[in-house]
N, C-alpha and C positions, 0 to 999 in steps of 0.2 A: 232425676230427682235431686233435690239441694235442701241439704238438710243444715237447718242455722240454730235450731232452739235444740240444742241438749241441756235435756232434765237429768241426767242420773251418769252413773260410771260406775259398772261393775267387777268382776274380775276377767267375765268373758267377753262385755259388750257395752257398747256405749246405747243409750235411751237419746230418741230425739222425740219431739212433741211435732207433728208434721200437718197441715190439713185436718188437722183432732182427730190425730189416727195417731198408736205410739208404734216407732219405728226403731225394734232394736237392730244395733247395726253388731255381726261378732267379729270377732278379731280375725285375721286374715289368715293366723298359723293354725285355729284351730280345725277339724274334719268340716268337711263340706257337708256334712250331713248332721251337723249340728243342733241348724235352726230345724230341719224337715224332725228331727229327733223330738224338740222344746213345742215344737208346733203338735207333733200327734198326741203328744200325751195331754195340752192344754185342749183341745179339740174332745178327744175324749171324756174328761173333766167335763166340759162345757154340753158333753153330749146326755149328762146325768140330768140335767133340771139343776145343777149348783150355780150362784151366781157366778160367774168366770168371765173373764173378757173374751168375747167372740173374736178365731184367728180370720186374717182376710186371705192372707197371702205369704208364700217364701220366697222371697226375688233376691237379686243381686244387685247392692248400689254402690258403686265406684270400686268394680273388683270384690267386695267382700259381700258375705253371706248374710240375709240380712230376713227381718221378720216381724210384716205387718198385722197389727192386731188393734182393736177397738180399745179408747180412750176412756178412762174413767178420771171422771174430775173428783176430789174429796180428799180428807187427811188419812194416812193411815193410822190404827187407834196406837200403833207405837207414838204418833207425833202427840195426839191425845193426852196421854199417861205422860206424856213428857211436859206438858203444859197443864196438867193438874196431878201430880200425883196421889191427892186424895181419892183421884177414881180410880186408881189402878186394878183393885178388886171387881169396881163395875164393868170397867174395858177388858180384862181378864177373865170374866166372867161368860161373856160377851163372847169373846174368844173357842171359848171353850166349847160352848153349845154350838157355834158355827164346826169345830172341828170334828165332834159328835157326830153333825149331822155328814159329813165328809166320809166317816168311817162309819155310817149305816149303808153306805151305797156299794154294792157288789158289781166288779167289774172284772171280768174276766181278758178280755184283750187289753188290757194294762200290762207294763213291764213286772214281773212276779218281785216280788220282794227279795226272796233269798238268793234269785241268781243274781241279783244286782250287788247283793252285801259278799255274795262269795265274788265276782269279779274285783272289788274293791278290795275288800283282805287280799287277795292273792298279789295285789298290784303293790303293797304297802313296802316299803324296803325295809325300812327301819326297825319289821318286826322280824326274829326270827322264825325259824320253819316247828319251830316246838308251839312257838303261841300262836302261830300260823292255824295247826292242827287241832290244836284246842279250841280257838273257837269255829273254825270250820266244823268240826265235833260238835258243838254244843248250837251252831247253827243247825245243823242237820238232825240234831234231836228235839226242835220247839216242831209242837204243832198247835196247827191253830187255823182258824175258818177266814182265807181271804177278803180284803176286805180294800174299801182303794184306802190310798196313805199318801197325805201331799207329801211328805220327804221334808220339808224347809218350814213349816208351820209357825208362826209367830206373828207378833201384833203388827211391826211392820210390812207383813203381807195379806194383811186386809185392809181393805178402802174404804172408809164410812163415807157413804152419799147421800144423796136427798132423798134416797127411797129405800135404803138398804145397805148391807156389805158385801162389797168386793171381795175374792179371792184371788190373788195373785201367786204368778212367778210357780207354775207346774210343773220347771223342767227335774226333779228330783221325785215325780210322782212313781209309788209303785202298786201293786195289789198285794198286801202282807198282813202283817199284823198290826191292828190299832194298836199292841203296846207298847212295840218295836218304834212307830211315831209317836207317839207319848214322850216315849226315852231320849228321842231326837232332840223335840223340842225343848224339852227340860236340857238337857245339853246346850243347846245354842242359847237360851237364856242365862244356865249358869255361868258361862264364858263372859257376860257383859255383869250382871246382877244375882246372888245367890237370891237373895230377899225377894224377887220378882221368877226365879227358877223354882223356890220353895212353895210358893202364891199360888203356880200354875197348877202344879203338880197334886197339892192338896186340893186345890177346886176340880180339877178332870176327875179324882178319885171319887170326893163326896158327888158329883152329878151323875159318874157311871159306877159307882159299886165297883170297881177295879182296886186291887191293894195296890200298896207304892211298891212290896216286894217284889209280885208279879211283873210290872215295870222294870223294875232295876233287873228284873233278869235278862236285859237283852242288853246291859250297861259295855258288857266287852265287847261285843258286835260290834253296837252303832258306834261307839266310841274306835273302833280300827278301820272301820268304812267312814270315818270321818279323815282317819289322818290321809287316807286318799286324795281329798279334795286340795292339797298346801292349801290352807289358806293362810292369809301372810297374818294375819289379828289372831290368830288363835296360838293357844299354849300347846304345843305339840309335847311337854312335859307330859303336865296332865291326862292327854288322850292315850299317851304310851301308856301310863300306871293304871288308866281305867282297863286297859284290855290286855295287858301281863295278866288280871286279874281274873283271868280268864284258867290259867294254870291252877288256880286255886279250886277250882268246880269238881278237875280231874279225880 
């Protein structure tokens, strides 16, 4: 296979557009089990009735580990908002009832949510074994009715089409708590725009009756299972002080 049209570049993987099939290709250092990983959990997803993009295949192209999956054409409603910001509320909006519906769906063979948040703290270096404890602690004390959770949630992972919205990009899905993704997203939004992290956060409230305290309680968690991922754009400042803050609960 020879792949010439790359659409995208991520941290793990390059996007190619192939025979209008999308073919991400990942990097060659990371496990070989990767894509087979990004693929069950989208498969799954896709196995609820959610719009998702159907997977075809896990193959190998040019040595590296790679992962073919059904093309969706359309903007995502981040490009949207970015080309009118007077709809931000609408698209946001929008957003939110699709995420709702994401976290009414019960899914039991899903990756669980807290084992995935305590393999990430445990892996963090940069935190000590005190705020380690703490929120391993204060993980281990939420309870709460499983529920699936895409992990990555935001405008530019839905696809508006000619008949609908797309959901993309499931490798971060787990079975946990809606509020715990709630907190995510508001996270990954605040890191670009408070104003647009403030927006979301009061719209998911007023459509699900959820308080923003209940949210903010999973603030040190998701915030130390983030500094796991390096990502190179983010304030690893800020994600250290959200989950020191963790010591403060004790």
């Amino acid at each position: 296979m020879t792949l010439l049209n790359k659409i995208a570049t991520g941290n793990t993987a390059s996007i190619y557009l192939h025979e209008n099939k999308v073919v991400k290709v990942f990097r060659d250092d990371l496990p070989a089990s990767a894509p087979m990983y990004e693929a069950s959990k989208q498969q799954q997803a896709y196995g609820t009735g959610l719009r998702v993009p159907e997977v075809f295949e896990v193959t190998i192209i040019d040595g590296k580990p790679a992962l073919v999956m059904e093309y969706v054409s359309g903007k995502t409603l981040g490009q949207l908002v970015m080309e009118d910001r007077e709809q931000a509320g609408y698209y946001m909006g929008l957003s939110v009832d699709i995420q709702r519906e994401i976290h009414e769906k019960k899914i039991d063979s899903m990756e669980p949510m807290k084992e995935k948040l305590e393999r990430q703290i445990e892996s963090v270096g940069c935190l000590n074994q005190e705020v380690k404890a703490a929120l391993l602690g204060k993980l281990a004390s939420m309870t709460f009715e499983s529920r699936l959770c895409h992990g990555d949630f935001h405008l530019y992972n839905l696809i508006q089409t000619d008949d609908g919205i797309t959901i993309i990009d499931w490798v971060d899905a787990s079975s946990g708590d809606i509020r715990a993704d709630v907190y995510r997203s508001y996270l990954l939004y605040s890191q670009v725009s408070t104003e647009l992290a403030e927006l979301y956060v009061e719209i998911y409230c007023e459509k699900s009756g959820l308080g923003k305290e209940e949210i903010f309680s999973w603030a040190p968690i998701v915030a130390a299972a983030r500094l796991a991922e390096n990502v190179a754009t983010e304030d690893e400042g800020r994600l250290l002080a959200i989950a020191q803050s963790a010591l403060l609960d004790d």
